[in-house]
C-alpha positions as CSV (number, residue, x, y, z in Angstrom):
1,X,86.2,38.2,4.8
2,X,83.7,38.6,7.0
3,X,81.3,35.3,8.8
4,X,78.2,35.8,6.1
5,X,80.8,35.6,3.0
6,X,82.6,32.7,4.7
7,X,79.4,30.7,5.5
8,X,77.9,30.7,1.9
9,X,81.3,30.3,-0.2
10,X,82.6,27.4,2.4
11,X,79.7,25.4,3.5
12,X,78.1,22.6,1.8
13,X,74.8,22.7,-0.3
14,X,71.2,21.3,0.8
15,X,72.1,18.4,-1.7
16,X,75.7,17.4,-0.5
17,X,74.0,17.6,3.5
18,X,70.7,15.5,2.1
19,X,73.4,12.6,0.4
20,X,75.3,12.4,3.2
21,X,72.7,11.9,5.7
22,X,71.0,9.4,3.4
23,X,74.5,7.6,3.3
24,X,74.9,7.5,6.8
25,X,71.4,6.0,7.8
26,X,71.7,3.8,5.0
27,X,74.7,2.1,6.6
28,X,72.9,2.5,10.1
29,X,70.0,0.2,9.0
30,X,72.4,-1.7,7.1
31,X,74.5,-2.3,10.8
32,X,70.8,-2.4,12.4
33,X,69.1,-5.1,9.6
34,X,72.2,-7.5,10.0
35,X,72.6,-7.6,13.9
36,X,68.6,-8.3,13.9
37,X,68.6,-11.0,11.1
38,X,71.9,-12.4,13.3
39,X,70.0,-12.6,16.5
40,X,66.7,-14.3,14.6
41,X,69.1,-17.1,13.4
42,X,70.2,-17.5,16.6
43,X,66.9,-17.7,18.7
44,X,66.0,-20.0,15.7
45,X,69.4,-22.1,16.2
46,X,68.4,-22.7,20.4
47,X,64.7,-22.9,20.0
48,X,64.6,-25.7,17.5
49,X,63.4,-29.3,17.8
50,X,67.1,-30.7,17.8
51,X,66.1,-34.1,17.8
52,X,64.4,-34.1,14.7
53,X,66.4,-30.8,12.8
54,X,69.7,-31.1,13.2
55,X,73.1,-28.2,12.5
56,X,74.8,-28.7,9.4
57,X,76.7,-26.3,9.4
58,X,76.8,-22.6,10.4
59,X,78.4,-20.7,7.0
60,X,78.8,-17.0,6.2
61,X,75.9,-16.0,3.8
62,X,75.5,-12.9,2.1
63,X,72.2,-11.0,1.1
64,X,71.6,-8.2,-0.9
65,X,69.5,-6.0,0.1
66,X,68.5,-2.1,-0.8
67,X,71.1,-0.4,1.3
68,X,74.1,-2.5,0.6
69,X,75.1,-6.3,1.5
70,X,75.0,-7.5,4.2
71,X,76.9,-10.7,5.7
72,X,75.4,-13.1,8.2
């Protein structure tokens, strides 16, 4: 078998490359979204009036969002 006959028989379609791209900067924003919305909630956290709001708690939430869920 010669290379021309083993690249088109072997190799993946347009389609399968396109969905695995998609999947893979999907869960690159995913990993992106949730380490900004962490360090928001922290800046928020030291930069607030703490004599007048005051830490519960700090709990695990999760939100939904289009690419998958994401836990903060």
């Amino acid at each position: 078998m010669n290379i021309q006959q083993h690249l088109t028989t072997n190799s993946l379609s347009w389609k399968e490359i396109e969905l695995d791209l998609f999947r893979a900067l999907q869960n690159a924003f995913a990993e992106l979204f949730t380490a900004l919305l962490e360090d928001i909630d922290r800046q928020l956290a030291e930069t607030r009036d703490k004599r007048r709001y005051h830490l519960k708690d700090k709990r695990r939430t999760t939100i939904q969002t289009l690419f998958r869920r994401s836990y903060l």
